[in-house]
C-alpha positions as CSV (number, residue, x, y, z in Angstrom):
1,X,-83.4,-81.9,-73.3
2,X,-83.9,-78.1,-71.5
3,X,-81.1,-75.9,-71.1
4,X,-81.2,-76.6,-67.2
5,X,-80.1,-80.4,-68.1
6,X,-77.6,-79.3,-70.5
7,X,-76.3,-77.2,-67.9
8,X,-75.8,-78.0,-64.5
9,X,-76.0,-75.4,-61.5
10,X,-72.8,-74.8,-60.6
11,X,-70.3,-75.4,-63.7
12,X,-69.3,-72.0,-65.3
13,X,-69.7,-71.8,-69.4
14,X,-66.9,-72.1,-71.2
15,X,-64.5,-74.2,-73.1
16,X,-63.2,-77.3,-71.2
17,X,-59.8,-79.5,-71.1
18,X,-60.5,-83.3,-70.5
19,X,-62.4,-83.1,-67.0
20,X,-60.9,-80.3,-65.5
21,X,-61.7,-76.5,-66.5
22,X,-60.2,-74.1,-67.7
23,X,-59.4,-70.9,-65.7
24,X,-59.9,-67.7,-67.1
25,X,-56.6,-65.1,-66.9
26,X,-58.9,-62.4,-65.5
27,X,-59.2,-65.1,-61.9
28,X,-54.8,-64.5,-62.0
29,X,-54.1,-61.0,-62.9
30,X,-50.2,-60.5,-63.8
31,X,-47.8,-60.4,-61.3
32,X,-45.2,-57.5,-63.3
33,X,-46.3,-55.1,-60.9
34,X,-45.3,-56.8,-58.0
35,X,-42.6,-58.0,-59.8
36,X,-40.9,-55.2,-61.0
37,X,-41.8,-53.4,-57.4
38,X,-39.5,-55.9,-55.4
39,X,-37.0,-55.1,-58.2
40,X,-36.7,-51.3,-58.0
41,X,-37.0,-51.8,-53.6
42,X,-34.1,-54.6,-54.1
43,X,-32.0,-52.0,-56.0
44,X,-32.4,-49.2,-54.2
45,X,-30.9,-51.2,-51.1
46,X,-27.2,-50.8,-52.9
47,X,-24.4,-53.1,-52.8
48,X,-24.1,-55.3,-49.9
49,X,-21.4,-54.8,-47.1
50,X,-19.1,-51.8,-47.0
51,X,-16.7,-50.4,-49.6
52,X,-13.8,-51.4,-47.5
53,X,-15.1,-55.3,-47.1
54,X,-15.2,-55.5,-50.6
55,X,-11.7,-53.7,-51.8
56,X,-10.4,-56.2,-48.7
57,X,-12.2,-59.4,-50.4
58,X,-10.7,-58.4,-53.7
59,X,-7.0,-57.9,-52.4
60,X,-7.5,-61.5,-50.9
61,X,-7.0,-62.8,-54.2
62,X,-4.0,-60.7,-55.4
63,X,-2.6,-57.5,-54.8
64,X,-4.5,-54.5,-57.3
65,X,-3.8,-50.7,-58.1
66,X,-5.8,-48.0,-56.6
67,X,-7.5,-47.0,-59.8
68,X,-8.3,-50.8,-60.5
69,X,-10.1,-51.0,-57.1
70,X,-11.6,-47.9,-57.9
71,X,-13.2,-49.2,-60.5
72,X,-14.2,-52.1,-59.4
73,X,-16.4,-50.6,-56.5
74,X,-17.8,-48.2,-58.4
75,X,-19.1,-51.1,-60.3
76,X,-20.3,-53.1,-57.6
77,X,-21.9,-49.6,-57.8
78,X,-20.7,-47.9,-54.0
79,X,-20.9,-44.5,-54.0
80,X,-17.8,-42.1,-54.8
81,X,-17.4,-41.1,-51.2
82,X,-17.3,-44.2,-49.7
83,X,-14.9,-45.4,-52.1
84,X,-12.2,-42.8,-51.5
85,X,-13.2,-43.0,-47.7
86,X,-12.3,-47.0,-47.6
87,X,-9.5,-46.8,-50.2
88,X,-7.8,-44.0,-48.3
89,X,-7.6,-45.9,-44.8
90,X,-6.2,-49.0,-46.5
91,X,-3.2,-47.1,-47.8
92,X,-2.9,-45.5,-44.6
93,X,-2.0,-49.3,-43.1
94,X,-0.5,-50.1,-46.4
95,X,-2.3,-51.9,-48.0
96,X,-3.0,-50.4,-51.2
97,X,0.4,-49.0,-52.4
98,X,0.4,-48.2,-55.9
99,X,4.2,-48.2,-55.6
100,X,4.7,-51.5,-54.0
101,X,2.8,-53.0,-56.8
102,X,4.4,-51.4,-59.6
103,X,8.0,-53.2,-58.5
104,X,5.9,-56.4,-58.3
105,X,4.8,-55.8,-61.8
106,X,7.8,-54.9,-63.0
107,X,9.1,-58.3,-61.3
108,X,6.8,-60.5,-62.9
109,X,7.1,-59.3,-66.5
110,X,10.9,-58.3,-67.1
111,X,12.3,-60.9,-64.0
112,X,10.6,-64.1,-64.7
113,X,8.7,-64.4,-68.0
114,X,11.9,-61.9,-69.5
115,X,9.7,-59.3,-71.3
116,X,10.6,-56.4,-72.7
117,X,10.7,-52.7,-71.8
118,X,7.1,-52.3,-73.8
119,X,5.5,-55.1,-72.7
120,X,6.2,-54.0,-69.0
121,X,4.9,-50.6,-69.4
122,X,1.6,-51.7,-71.1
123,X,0.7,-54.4,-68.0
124,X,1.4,-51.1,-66.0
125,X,-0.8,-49.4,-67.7
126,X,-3.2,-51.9,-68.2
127,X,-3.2,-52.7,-64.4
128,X,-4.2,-49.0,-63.4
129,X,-1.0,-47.6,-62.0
130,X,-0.7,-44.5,-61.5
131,X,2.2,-42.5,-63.7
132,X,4.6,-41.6,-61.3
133,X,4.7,-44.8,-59.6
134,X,5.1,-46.6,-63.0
135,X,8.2,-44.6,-63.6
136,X,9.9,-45.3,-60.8
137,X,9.2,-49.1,-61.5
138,X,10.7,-48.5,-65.1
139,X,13.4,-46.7,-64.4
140,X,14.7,-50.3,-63.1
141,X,14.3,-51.1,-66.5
142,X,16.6,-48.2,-67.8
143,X,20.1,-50.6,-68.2
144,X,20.3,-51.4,-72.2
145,X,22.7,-53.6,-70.9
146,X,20.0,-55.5,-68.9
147,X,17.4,-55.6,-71.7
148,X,19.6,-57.0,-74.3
149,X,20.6,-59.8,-71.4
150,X,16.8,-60.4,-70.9
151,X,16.2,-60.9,-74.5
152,X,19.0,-63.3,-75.1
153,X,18.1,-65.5,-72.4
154,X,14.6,-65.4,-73.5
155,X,15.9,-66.1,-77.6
156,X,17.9,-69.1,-76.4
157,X,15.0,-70.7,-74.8
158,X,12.9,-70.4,-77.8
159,X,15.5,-71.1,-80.7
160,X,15.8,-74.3,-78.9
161,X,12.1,-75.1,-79.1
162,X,12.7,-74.4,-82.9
163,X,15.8,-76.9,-84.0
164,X,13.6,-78.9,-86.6
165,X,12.8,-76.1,-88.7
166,X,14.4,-74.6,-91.7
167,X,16.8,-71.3,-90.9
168,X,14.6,-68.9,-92.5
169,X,11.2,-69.8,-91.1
170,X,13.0,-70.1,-87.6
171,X,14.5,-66.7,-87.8
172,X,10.7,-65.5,-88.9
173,X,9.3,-67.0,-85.8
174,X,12.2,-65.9,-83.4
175,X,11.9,-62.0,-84.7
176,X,8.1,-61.9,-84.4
177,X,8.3,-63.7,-80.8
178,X,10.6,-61.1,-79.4
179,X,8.7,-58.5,-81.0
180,X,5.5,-59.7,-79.3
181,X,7.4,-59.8,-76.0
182,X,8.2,-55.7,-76.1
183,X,11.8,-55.7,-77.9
184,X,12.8,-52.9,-80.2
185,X,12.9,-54.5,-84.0
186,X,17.2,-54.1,-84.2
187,X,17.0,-55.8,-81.0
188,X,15.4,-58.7,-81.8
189,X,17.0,-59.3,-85.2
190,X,20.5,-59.1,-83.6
191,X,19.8,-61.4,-80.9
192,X,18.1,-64.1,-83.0
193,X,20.5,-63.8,-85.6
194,X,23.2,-65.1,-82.6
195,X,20.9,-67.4,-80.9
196,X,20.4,-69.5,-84.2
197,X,23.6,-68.9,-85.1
198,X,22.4,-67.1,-88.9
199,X,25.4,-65.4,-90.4
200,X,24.5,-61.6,-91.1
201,X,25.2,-62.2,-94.6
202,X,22.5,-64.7,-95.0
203,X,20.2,-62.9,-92.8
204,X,16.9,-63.8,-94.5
205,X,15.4,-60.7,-93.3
């Protein structure tokens, strides 16, 4: 048989796949380029919307500090100037009011779930607001009268929770629970001492 009936006109040399052929790489060069051009174009476009859409969308969901919005602009990755620009006319109508906020803080932690002057100050903290309006929130806090009451309440609730357990191991867990919950250590011994009724004498600590 010649070489012109081994191989026909027309069918490229080469290695073959059942009855189709195989394609060589060089007939579909990479695509990276292209790629990694609509990349760098799509980036360079910046965040969508403006500054002030976005802090708006987040303060749909819940009220924020101005440092926490801040922050999360910059991530969304607007620039400086725009930020200050949007966050300034929004506390111009009142809407971001880092005092405002503070009180709500202080509110949530110390009013309903009955934490402790520490624990208050680190959400504060935590949450981005600034210093001056954090002590003005805490100075609500200032009554030793107040924080002893908050503590109690909170130990009765728990020391209820807690009736099926030896004395000892109770106490344990009522101490470290109040500690956790931003009371001072003589604070939260006296009070669980009274709320499970544990003489001083027998105080297992």
């Amino acid at each position: 048989m010649s070489s012109e009936e081994r191989e026909p006109a027309g069918v490229p040399k080469g290695p073959t796949r059942g009855r189709g052929l195989v394609v060589s790489r060089r007939d579909h060069p990479p695509r990276r380029d292209a790629d990694r051009t609509r990349f760098d174009d799509s980036a360079k476009k910046g965040p969508r919307g403006t500054a002030r859409d976005r802090a708006l969308n987040l303060l749909s969901f819940r009220d924020r500090s101005r440092r926490e919005l801040e922050r999360r602009l910059r991530q969304a990755g607007f620039e400086d100037d725009d930020v200050g620009e949007a966050l300034d006319g929004l506390a111009r109508v009142g809407l971001v009011d880092d005092a405002r906020f503070a009180r709500a803080v202080v509110e949530l932690e110390a009013g309903r779930r009955l934490s402790g002057r520490r624990v208050v100050e680190s959400r504060l903290v935590a949450k981005g607001v600034d210093r001056e309006s954090a002590r003005a929130a805490m100075a609500e806090l200032d009554d030793p009268g107040a924080e002893r009451a908050r503590a109690e309440e909170l130990a009765r609730g728990r020391a209820a929770r807690m009736a099926g357990l030896p004395s000892d191991a109770a106490y344990r867990r009522l101490v470290g629970f109040l500690a956790r919950r931003g009371y001072a250590p003589s604070l939260c011994r006296d009070v669980a001492r009274r709320a499970l009724a544990v003489d001083p004498v027998d105080d297992p600590a």
